[in-house]
N, C-alpha and C positions, 0 to 999 in steps of 0.2 A: 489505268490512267495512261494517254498518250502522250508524250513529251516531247519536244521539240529537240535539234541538236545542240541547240545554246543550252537550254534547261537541262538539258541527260548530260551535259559537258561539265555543268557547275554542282549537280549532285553527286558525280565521280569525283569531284575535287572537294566536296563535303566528305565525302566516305573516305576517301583517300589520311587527309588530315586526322580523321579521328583515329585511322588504323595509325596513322603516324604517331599520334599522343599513347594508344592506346600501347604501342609497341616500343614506346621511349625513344621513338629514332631508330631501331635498332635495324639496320640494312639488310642485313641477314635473314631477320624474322619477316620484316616486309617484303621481301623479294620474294622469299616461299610464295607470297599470297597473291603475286604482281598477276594483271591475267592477264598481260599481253602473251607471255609465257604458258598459257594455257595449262595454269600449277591446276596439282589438285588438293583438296582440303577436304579431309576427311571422307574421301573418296569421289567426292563432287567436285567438277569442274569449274574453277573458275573465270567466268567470263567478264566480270565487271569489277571497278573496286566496292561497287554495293554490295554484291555477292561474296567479295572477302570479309565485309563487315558482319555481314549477317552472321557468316560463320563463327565470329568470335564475339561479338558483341555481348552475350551473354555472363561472359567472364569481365565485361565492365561498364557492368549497370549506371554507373558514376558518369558515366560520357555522354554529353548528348551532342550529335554532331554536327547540329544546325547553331545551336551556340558558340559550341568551340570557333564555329568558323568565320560566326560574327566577330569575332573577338579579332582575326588578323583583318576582315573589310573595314569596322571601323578604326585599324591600325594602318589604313592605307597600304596593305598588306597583297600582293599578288602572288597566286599559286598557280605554274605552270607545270601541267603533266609531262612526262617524257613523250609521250604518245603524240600532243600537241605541236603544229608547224609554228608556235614562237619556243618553242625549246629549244637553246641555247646548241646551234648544231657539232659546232667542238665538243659540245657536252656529252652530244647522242655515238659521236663516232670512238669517244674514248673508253677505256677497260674501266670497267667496276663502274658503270655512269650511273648517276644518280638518278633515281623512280620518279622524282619531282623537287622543284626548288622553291621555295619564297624570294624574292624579290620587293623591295621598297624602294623606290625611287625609280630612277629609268635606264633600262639594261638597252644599249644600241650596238649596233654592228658597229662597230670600231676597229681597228687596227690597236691592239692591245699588245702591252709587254709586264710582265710580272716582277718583281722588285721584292725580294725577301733574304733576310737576315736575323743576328740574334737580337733577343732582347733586351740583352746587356750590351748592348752598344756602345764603343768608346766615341766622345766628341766627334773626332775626325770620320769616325763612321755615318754618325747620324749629319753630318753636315755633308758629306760624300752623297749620299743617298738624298737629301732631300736637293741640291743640286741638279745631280742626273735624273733625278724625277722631273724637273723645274724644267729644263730645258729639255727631256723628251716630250712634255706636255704643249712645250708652244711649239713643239715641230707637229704637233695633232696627234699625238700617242697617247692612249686612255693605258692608266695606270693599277696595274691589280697588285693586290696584299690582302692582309688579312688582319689589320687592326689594331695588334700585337704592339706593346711598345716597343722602343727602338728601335732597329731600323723599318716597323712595316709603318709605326706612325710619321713616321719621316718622308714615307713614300710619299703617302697621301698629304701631308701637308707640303710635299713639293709641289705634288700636282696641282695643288690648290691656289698654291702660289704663280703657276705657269696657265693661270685660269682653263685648266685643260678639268677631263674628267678622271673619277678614279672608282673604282669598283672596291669595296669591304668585300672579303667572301670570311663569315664568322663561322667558330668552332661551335656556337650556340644558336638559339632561337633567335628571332628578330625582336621578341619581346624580353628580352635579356641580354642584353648588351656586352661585352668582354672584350677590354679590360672597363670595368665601370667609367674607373678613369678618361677614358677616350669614347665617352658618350656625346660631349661637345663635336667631339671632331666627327663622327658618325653622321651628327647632321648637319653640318657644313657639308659632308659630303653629300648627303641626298640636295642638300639645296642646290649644290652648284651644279648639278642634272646627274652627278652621279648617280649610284647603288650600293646596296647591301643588301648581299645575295646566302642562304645559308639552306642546307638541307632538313635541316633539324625542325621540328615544329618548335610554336612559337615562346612557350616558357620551358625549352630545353638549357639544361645545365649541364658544362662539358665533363667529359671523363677525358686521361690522355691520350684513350686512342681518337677522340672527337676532332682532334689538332691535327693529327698526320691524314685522318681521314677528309677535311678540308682543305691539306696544301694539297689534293688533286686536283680539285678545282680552280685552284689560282693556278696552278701549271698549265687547264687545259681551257682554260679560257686567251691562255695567252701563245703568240708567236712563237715570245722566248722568255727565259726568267733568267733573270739579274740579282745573284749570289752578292752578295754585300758582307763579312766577317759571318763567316759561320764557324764556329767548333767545332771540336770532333764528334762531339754528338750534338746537333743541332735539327731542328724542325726542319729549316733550310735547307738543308741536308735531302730530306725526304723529298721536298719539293723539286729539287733536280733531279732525282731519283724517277720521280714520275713523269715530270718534265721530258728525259729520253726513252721510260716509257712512250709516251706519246710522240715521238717525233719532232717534238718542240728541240728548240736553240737553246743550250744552257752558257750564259757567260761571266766573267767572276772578273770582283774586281781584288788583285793582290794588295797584302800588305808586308809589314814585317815580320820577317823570318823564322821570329820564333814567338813571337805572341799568339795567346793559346785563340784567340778570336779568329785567327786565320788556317789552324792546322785543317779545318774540313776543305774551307776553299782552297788552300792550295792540293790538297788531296784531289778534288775537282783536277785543280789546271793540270796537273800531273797527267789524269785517266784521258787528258786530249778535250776541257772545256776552253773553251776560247778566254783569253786575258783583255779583259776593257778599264779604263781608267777615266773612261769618260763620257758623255753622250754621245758626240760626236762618233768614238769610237764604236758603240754600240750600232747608231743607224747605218753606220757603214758596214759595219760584220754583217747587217741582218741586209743590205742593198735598200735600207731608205733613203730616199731624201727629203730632206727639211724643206718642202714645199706647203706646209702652209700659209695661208692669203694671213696679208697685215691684216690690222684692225680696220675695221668695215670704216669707221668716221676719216681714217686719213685716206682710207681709197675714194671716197665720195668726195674729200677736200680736192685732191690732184686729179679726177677725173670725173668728166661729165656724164653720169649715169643716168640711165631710164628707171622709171618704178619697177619695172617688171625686172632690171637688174639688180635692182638695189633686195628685191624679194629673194632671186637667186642667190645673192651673197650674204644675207641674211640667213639662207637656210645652209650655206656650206659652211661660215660661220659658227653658227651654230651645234652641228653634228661632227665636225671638225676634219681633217683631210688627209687621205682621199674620199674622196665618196663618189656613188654611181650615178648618171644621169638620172635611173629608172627612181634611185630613191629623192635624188632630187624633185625630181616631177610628183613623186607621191606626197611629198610635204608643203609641195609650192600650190598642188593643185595645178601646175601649169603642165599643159602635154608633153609628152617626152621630144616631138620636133619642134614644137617651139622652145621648150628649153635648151635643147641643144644648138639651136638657133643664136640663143643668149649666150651661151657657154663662149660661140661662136666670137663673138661682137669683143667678150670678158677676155679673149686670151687674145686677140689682135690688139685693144688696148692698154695689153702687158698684163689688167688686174691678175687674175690667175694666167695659169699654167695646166 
């Protein structure tokens, strides 16, 4: 049978998932089989993930892979390959990157920063943290964490509250949620155009390496990660760990001196992490500026707009700021010189910058 490249692209990402169920997630075991890597399996060459199926499928008669993978489409569920130009490209250029991710909601090129802490979070921590989430949101920073109560739920409901976006990256499947508790808050976050992103197939259940195995991907989806009370031994902890692995910004915010919530972070400020106390402080350490556009209805009230402006400001609005002409023009449908054109008209009349 002759396949097409869309049809040979979605029965690798069928065979892919089952090896993924079939191997409980286990990174290790799938990577042996990956064939971009040109592995061999039992002396044969792997060139496909069909061809890594074949080889083991035997040992699990119980899987069928055309169901298994109905189960995340009708869960509105997207699987993108590593191999694939929408994989996540922080993702592809980091150490130990993931073979494939799920994804639910919508994953945009953003200017991201990552927000992570304990989850025994005192008051002042969770209201710290949901804060500097709040107000890096309305300056157009998409927020990553991982779900986690205390401070990673604080993250995301600052973002929520700064109606910016925020990204869940979970230590489980997408069709197992963790902490139950924060199921609600999962899909407020898909609603408000977020995501929840996880590598795990879809009814995975964590072990504790599943937790430090996922703070890599909150670190390398982001700029920088923002340390909020971690302890001495802390997840948090790992996440800046990985975080200058990857060349990422790690910054922390102090507290007091001897409360056991802060001995990791101030271990941090010691090894030379930068010290922030506040948004502000943060967009400034990393060279942002707080330039994104008011709310579209007061720029329409004080200024006489065209449709075709009001369409550009709608979509920068929308994907939040900065962003690129060329994406602009892909969303607007409007060419990239006449967009630019409008850009043109939008920063003479003060709306943007």
């Amino acid at each position: 049978m002759i396949y097409n490249k869309t049809m040979s692209n979605n029965l690798e990402k069928i065979y892919y998932n089952a090896i993924n169920i079939a191997l409980n997630s286990d990174y290790r075991k799938i990577k042996a089989l990956n064939p971009t890597h040109n592995n061999l399996c039992g002396g044969i060459k792997i060139k496909t993930w069909e061809d890594a199926w074949l080889n083991i499928k035997n040992g699990f008669p119980e899987i069928d892979p055309e169901k298994e993978f109905e189960k995340i489409d009708k869960a509105g569920i997207k699987l993108i390959l590593s191999e694939e130009d929408a994989f996540p490209k922080n993702l592809k250029e980091m150490p130990w990157p993931p073979l494939a991710i799920y994804i639910q909601g919508s994953l945009e090129s953003i200017q991201s920063i990552a927000i992570v802490g304990t989850r025994k979070a005192t008051p002042h921590g969770k209201s710290l943290t949901k804060q500097i989430a709040k107000e890096l949101s309305e300056s157009g920073i998409q927020i990553i964490s991982g779900l986690a109560m205390g401070v990673d739920e604080s993250a995301h409901g600052g973002a929520l509250e700064g109606n910016g976006k925020t990204i869940a990256v979970l230590p489980t499947g997408l069709g197992n949620i963790y902490p139950r508790q924060n199921y609600a808050l999962s899909q407020k976050i898909i609603k408000s155009g977020g995501a929840l992103i996880s590598e795990f197939h879809f009814n995975y259940r964590p072990y504790a390496a599943s937790f430090i195995q996922r703070n890599r991907i909150v670190s390398a989806l982001s700029i920088a990660t923002i340390v909020i009370e971690a302890p001495e031994r802390s997840g948090a902890l790992a996440t800046a760990r990985f975080a200058i692995e990857q060349n990422r910004e790690v910054l922390v915010a102090p507290g007091p001196a001897n409360h056991p919530n802060y001995k990791g972070s101030h271990k941090l400020i010691r090894e030379g992490a930068g010290l922030v106390t506040c948004a502000k402080d943060i967009l400034e350490d990393l060279g942002i500026e707080n330039e994104k556009p008011a709310n579209l209805s007061d720029q329409v009230k004080e200024n006489k707009i065209t449709d075709e402006e009001k369409i550009v400001l709608e979509a920068i609005n929308q994907l939040g700021w900065p962003i690129s002409v060329d994406k602009i023009s892909e969303i607007t449908k409007i060419q990239v010189q006449k967009a630019n054109q409008i850009i043109a008209f939008l920063t003479i009349k003060g709306i943007i910058k």
